[in-house]
C-alpha positions as CSV (number, residue, x, y, z in Angstrom):
1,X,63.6,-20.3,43.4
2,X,61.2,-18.3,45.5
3,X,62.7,-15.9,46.1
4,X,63.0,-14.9,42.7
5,X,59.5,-15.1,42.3
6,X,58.6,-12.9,45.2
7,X,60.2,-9.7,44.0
8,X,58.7,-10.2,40.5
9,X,55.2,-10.6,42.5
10,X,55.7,-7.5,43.8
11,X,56.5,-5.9,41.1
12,X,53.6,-7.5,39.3
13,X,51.5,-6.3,42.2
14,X,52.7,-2.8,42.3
15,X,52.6,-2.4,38.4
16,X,48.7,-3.3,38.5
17,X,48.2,-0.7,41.4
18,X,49.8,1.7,39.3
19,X,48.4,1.1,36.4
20,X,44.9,1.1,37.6
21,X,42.3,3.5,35.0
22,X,42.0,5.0,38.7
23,X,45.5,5.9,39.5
24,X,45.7,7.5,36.7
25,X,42.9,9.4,36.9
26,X,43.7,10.2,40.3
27,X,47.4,11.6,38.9
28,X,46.0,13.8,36.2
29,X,43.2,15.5,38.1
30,X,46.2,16.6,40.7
31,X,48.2,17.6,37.9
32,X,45.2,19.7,36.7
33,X,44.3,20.7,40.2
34,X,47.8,22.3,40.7
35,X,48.0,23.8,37.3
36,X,44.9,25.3,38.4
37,X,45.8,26.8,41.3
38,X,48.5,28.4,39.9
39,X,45.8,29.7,37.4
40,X,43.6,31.2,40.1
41,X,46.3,32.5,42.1
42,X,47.5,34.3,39.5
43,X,44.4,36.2,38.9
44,X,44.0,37.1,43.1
45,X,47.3,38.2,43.1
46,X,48.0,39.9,39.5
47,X,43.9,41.6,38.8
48,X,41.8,41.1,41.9
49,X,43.9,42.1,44.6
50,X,45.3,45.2,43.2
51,X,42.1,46.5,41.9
52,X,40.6,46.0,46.0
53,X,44.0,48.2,47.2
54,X,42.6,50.6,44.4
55,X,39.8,51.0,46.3
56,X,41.6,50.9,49.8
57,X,43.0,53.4,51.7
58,X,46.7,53.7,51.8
59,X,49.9,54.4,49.3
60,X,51.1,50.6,49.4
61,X,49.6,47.6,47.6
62,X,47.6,45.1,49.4
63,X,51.1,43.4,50.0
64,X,52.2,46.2,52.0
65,X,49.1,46.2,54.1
66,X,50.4,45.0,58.1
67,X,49.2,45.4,61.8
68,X,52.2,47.0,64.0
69,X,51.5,44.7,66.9
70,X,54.7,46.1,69.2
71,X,57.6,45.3,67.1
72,X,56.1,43.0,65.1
73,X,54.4,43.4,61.9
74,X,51.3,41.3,61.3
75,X,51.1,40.7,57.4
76,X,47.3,41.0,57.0
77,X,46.8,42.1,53.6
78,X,48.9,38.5,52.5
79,X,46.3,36.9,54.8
80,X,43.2,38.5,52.4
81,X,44.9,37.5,49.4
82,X,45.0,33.8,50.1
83,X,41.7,34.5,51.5
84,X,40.4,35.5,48.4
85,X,42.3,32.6,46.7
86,X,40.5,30.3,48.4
87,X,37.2,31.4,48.0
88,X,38.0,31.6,44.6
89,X,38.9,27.9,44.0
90,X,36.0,26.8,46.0
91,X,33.5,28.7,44.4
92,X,35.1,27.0,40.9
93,X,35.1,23.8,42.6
94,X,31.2,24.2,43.7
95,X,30.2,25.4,40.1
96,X,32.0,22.4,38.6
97,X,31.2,19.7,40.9
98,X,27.5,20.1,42.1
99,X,26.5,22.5,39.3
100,X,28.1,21.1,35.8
101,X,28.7,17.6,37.5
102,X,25.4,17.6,39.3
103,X,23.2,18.5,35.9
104,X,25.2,15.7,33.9
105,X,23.7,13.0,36.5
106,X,20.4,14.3,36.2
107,X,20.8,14.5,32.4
108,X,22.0,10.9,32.1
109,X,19.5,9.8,34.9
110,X,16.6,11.1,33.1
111,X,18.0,9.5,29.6
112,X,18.2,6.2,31.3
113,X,14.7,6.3,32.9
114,X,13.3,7.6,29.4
115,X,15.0,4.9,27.4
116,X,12.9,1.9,26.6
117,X,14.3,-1.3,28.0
118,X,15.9,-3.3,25.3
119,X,14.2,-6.4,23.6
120,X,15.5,-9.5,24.8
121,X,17.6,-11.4,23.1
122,X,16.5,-14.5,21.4
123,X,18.5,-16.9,24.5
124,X,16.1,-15.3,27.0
125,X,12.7,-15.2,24.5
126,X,13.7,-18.8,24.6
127,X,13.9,-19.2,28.0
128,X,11.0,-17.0,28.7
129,X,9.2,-19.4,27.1
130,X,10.3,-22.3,28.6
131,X,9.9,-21.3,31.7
132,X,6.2,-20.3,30.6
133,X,5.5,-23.9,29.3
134,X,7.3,-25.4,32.7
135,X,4.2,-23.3,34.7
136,X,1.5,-24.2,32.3
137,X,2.7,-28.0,32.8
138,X,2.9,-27.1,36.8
139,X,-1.0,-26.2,36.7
């Protein structure tokens, strides 16, 4: 018989780590994240890059742009695309997180330090006074 429970505590266990509000949260900003990328890499690859081999010396596209190293070929212009990509997601990244992010803590911590604590309830006026009779009595 306990065998047959322990399989259905694990799954029991596994199902609340799963299904955890930050699991979940965790699975769509990674689905977001990669959808993204695939945004931003787009853009280096399709407008930015070939608007910087515009401006670049040379008949080929930035893809085209190698190092003869001996016999080898060093790929360098694939190297300054992802390069590019990069800096592109980070400086998104920045913008979101410690710009956008940033000014939507300072707004909520001014609100909170603006707001006006709330009246108490009528348990604790209650015991507010009780506990004011208990030190009159005291003295």
């Amino acid at each position: 018989m306990s065998n047959v429970n322990k399989p259905l505590s694990l799954f029991e266990e596994f199902k609340n780590f799963a299904l955890k509000g930050n699991v979940i949260d965790l699975a769509v900003g990674v689905i977001i994240g990669a959808a993204f990328g695939k945004i931003v890499d787009s853009l280096v690859k399709h407008i930015i890059m070939p608007f910087v081999s515009l401006l670049m010396p040379g008949e080929q596209s930035y893809l085209g742009w190698k190092l003869a190293v001996g016999a080898k070929e060093v790929p360098y212009g694939l190297f300054i695309g992802e390069l590019v990509n990069f800096l592109i997601v980070a400086f998104a990244l920045y913008l979101f997180i410690v710009k956008f992010l940033g000014w939507m803590m300072k707004t909520k911590k001014q609100e909170a330090a603006a707001a006006p604590p709330p009246a108490p309830s009528k348990e604790e006026q209650l015991l507010t006074d009780i506990r004011d009779l208990l030190k009159a009595q005291k003295s």
